[in-house]
Structures are given as C-alpha cells and as structure tokens.
N, C-alpha and C positions, 0 to 999 in steps of 0.2 A: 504494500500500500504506500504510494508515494503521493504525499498530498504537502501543501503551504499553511503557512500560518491561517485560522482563522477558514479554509478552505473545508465543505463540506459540513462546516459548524459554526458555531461561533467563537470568538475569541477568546470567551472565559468558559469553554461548552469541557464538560466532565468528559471521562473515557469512557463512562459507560454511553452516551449519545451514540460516539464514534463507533462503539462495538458493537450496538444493535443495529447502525446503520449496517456494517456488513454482514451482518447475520442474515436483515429483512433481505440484502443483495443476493445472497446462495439460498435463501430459504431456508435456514438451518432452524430449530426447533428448539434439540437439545443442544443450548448452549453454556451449559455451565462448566462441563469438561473442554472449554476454549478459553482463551486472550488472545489480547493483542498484545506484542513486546516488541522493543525499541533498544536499541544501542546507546550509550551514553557517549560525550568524549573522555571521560575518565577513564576507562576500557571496555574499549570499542569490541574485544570478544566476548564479553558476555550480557548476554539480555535481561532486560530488565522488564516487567511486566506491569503495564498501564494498569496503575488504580482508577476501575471505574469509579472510587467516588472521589476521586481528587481532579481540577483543573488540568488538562494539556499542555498547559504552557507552563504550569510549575514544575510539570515532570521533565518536561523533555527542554535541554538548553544547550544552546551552542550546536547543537546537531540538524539537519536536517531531520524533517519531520517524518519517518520513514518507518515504517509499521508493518510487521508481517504477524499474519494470524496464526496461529500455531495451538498444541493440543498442551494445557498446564494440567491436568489431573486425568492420569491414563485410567480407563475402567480397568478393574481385576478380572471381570470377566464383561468382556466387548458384546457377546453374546446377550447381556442384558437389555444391551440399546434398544431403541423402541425403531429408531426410523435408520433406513438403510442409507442415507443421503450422510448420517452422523459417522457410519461404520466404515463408509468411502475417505473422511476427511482423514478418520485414524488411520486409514491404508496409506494416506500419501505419508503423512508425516512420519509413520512408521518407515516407511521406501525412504524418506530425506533422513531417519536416524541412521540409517543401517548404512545407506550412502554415503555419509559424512563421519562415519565412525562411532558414532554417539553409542549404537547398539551392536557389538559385537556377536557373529554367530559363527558358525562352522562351516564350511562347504556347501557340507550335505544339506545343514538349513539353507544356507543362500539359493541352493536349488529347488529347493520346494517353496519356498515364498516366490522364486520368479519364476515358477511354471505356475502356481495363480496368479500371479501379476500379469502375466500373456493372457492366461487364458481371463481374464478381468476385461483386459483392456482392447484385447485382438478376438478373443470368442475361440470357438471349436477350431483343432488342428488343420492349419490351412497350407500343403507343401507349397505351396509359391510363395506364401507369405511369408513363411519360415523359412527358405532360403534366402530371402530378402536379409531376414537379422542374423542369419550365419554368414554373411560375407563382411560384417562388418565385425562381431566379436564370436567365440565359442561359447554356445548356446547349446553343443548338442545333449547331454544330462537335462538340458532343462526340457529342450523337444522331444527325450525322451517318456520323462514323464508326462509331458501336457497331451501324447499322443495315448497315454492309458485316462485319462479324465472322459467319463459318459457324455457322449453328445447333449447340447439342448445346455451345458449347465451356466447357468444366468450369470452376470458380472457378481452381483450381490452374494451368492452363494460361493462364488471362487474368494470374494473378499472375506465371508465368514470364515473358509477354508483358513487362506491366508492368518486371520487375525487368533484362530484356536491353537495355529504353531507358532506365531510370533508373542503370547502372550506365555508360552513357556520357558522364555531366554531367563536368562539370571538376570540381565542388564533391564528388561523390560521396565519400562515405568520410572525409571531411578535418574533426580535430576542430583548430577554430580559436583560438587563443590572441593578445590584445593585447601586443603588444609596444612598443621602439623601439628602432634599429638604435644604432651607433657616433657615426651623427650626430645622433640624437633624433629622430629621423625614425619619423613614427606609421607600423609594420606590423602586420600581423599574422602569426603562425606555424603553419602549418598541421599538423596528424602525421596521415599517414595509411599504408595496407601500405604505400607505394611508399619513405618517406622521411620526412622535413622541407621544407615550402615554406615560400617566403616571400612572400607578399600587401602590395600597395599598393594602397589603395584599389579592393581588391577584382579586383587585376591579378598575376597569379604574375609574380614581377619573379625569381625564382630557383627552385631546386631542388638539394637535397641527397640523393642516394640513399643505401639505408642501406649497400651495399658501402663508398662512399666515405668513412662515417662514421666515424672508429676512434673516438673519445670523446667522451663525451657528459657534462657535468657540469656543479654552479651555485653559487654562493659568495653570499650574501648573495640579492641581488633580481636578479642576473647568472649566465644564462645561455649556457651557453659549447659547440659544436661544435668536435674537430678533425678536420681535411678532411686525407683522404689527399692527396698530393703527384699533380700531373696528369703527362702524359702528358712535360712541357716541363719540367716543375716540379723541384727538389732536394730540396726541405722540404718537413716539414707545417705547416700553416697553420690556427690557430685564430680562427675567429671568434665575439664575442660579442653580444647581444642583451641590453637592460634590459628587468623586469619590471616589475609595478608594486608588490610588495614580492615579499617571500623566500617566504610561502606561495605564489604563482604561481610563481615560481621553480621550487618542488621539484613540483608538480602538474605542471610542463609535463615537467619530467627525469623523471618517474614515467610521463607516459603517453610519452614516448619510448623509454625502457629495455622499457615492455611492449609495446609497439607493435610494438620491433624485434624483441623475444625473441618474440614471435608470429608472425608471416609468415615472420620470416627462419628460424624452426627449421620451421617447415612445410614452406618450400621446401627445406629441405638435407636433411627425411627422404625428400620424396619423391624428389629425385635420387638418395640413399641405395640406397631401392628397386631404383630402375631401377638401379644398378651392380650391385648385388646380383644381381638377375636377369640380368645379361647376363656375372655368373661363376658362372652354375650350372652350366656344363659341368666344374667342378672334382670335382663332385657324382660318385657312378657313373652315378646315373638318372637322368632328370627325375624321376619319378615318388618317389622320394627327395624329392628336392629341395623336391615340392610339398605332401608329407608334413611335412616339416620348418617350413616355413613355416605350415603350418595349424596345426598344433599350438603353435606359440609365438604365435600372433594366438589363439586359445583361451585361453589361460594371461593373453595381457597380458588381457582381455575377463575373466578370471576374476576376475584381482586389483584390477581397477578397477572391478566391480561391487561387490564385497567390502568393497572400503578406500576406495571413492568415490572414483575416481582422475579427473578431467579429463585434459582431451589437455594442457594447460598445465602441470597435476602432472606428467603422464608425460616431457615435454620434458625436463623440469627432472632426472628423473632420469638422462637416459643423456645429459647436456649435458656430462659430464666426458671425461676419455679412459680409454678402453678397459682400461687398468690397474687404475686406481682407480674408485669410487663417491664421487660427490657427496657433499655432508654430507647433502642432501636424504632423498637413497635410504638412506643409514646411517640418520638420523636414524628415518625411518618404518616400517624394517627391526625398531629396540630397539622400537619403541612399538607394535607393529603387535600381536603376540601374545607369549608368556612360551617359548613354544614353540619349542626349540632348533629343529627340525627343520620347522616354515612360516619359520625366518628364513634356513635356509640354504636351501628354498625361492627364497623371495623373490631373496634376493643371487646367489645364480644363475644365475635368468632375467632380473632384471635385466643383468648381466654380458653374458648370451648373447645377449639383445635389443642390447644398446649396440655387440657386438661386429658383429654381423650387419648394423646399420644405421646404424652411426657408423665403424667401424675399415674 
C-alpha cells in the first residue's frame, strides 16, 4: 500500500479507518487475524504494526507512508476459518514466509506445499502447462505429485491441503525477536498462540506457556517474564532477557501482551460457551434457551456492524467482571450516540453478554 500524507483519509484519521478501508477493498470479513505494518527509519528491517487506535501521522515519521497488509495472529488451526477468501490470504503470506526464510521446512515439505500451490493456482495436471514451468526451474517432484491429486479439486480445497501441512512446521506462527539471555548469550525470542520460546541458533532451547506466565514487563532495553512457581517450586521466578535498545524492548512487550490477550481470550470464551450450554437445563426449555442465545449473537452482530466492532474490541469489553464495565465499554457506551436510551441499550447487552459468557 503506497499512499501520501493525508491520502485516502484524513490527516488526523486513526489506522483502524485505513485498515477497514482495505479490508471493504478485498472483501475480507475475518479480519482480526490481519494488520497493517510499516517500517520505521530507526530500523528499516523490522515492522512495526499500525495501532488502529492511534493517529497515522504519530506512528509513522520521517518515512514514507508505505503499508503492507500482512497476517499478525496465525490461526492454530486455519481449518477453523469460516470464509475461504481468509484461508487464501494465509496461503500467500504463508508462500512470502517460507520464501523469504521467515519459515523454514524440509525439501520434502517445500514439495508438497508447491504441488498445492500449482494445483491452487494453475488447477488439474496440464503437460503443456507444466512444461512451461520446467524450462524455467526443476519442478519435477513437484509435477510428480500434483499428477497423483483427483481431478475437479477446487483452489480452496488444495489451499486447505496446503494450510493442514504448513500449520505443522515448528516455525509456524512464531514472530521472532533478537535477543541475549542473562549470560549475553545470542537468542532469539519467539511469540506465538502457544506462549514465548526461546531459540538458539535456531534450536527451541525452552518454552514459556502463557498459563504459566503471570507478568510480562520491560524497563529500559530489558525484558522481563515472571514464571508461575512449578509443581516442586515455593516462589515465583523472574527471568530476564536484553534487547538491543528500549524500542525492541517495548515492541516485543506489545506483541506479547497482544498475543496473549488474543488466543488466551478466545480460548476462555469458547470454554465459556460450552459451560454455558451444559447449564441450560436451568432454562425451562431448550427451546428457550436456544431463543435466548440467538437473539443476543443478533444484537452483538448488530452492534459490531454498527460501531465497527472487531472480535478484539468485543474481548476487551466483557474482559472485566460481571459487576462492573470496563473503561473500554463505558468509554464507547458516552461516545457511541447522544441517545439516552441506545446507551442503556448498549450497557445492557453488554452486561448480559459478559454475564452469560464470562460469570
């Protein structure tokens, strides 16, 4: 995305504007597993990722204004995805990690991911066509395989292919950060759904899951995890990690804090759920019960078309407990309309959503 000051927006316009505008451009739906991310001039290798709720022009300076769309929070299982246009986007980026080294595989994998990536993008085994791409590189392993693939099979279903063997690498998912430990010892730190890893020379030498994590903080160009107390253990235990100044520092505490608040609230609503459903018998009906549930997934579906709610916004509103509303949900509650009676709306169904699937 190459755009000028002020171009496509306006001059004080937040990222999230600019990021729904290209979402509505592709049609994309599920958009919470995306960003946009920009280069800084402080170092121009690694990316930084546009806070939709912060202004454009405080993030980005001295730089051109140059933004590429990219996937920040890889699904554990892509297979979830609801629309096939989302499980396309994860194939490219997935094709530009593996491309640009980011994702390392084997042979034998590079060969099965690019006999579905032909057969994705070129369809059934075609010999003219495929001698077309043997004269320019050795493809035959891959033409091998893509000539045992069942005729008829759709782009979509080679990208499922694709995504069920590229979602078992080691490297999958894991956005890598340079470090050095306690002893100065060069690692790397990995965030991905599962946790924080820690890389030697390209070797998980540890792993921190996020249950285990209770705090996460960084003071100067040091980075710091405390680790719950183990099984043997009395105390908590803090360990730290050097940066290489205090801007890495707080980019790597940013995408840990959102890393964690991503997976880890996705997986507590959907357990949420399931408790839920398995005390409907408090209900009189089922059929109650199914009523009720339909009608509040309607409502939240109403108000996040409305007020442009991500699943990330809506986390963040029923993250508090069941008594009280976040400052979040207050906050967008006063701003939302002038309208006595859409605010008691709002703080209502919030309330009765957070109750239903938090309390």
């Amino acid at each position: 995305l190459l755009m000028s000051q002020g171009q496509a927006a306006g001059k004080r316009a937040r990222g999230l504007q600019l990021f729904e505008k290209v979402c509505e451009h592709i049609n994309l739906l599920e958009r919470d597993y995306f960003a946009l991310s920009f280069r800084d001039a402080d170092n121009n290798k690694v990316p930084n990722w546009l806070d939709p709720g912060k202004e454009m022009k405080k993030q980005v300076r001295g730089v051109p204004w140059n933004f590429s769309f990219n996937v920040k929070f890889y699904p554990p299982d892509p297979a979830q995805l609801s629309e096939d246009i989302t499980r396309y986007f994860l194939c490219l980026q997935l094709r530009q990690d593996i491309v640009s080294g980011r994702l390392p595989c084997s042979f034998a994998t590079h060969t099965i991911l690019g006999s579905y990536t032909v057969q994705s993008e070129l369809g059934d085994y075609d010999p003219g066509t495929h001698s077309a791409l043997l004269y320019y590189c050795d493809l035959s392993k891959i033409t091998e395989l893509h000539k045992t693939y069942r005729l008829g099979m759709t782009p979509a279903e080679a990208e499922m292919h694709f995504l069920e063997n590229v979602k078992k690498l080691s490297m999958y998912g894991v956005d890598l950060h340079h470090a050095k430990d306690s002893e100065g010892v060069a690692i790397m730190l990995g965030v991905c759904n599962s946790g924080l890893l820690v890389y030697r020379d390209r070797l998980r030498i540890n792993r921190f899951s996020w249950p285990k994590i209770l705090k996460i903080s960084y003071k100067r160009n040091n980075f710091y995890i405390k680790i719950r107390p183990g099984e043997f253990e009395q105390f908590e235990s803090t360990i730290g990690f050097k940066l290489f100044n205090h801007r890495a520092a707080k980019r790597l505490w940013k995408v840990c804090v959102e890393h964690h608040s991503f997976f880890r609230s996705v997986k507590i609503m959907s357990q949420r759920v399931v408790c839920f459903r398995n005390h409907a018998i408090k209900f009189r009906s089922q059929n109650c019960m199914i009523l009720i549930a339909g009608v509040v997934l309607s409502l939240v579906s109403w108000v996040g078309e409305r007020h442009s709610l991500t699943k990330t916004h809506f986390l963040l509103l029923i993250s508090t407990s069941s008594a009280t509303l976040s400052p979040v949900a207050v906050k967008l509650i006063l701003e939302v309309d002038r309208n006595s009676a859409t605010k008691t709306t709002l703080k209502g169904l919030f309330q009765y959503v957070h109750f239903c699937l938090i309390a």
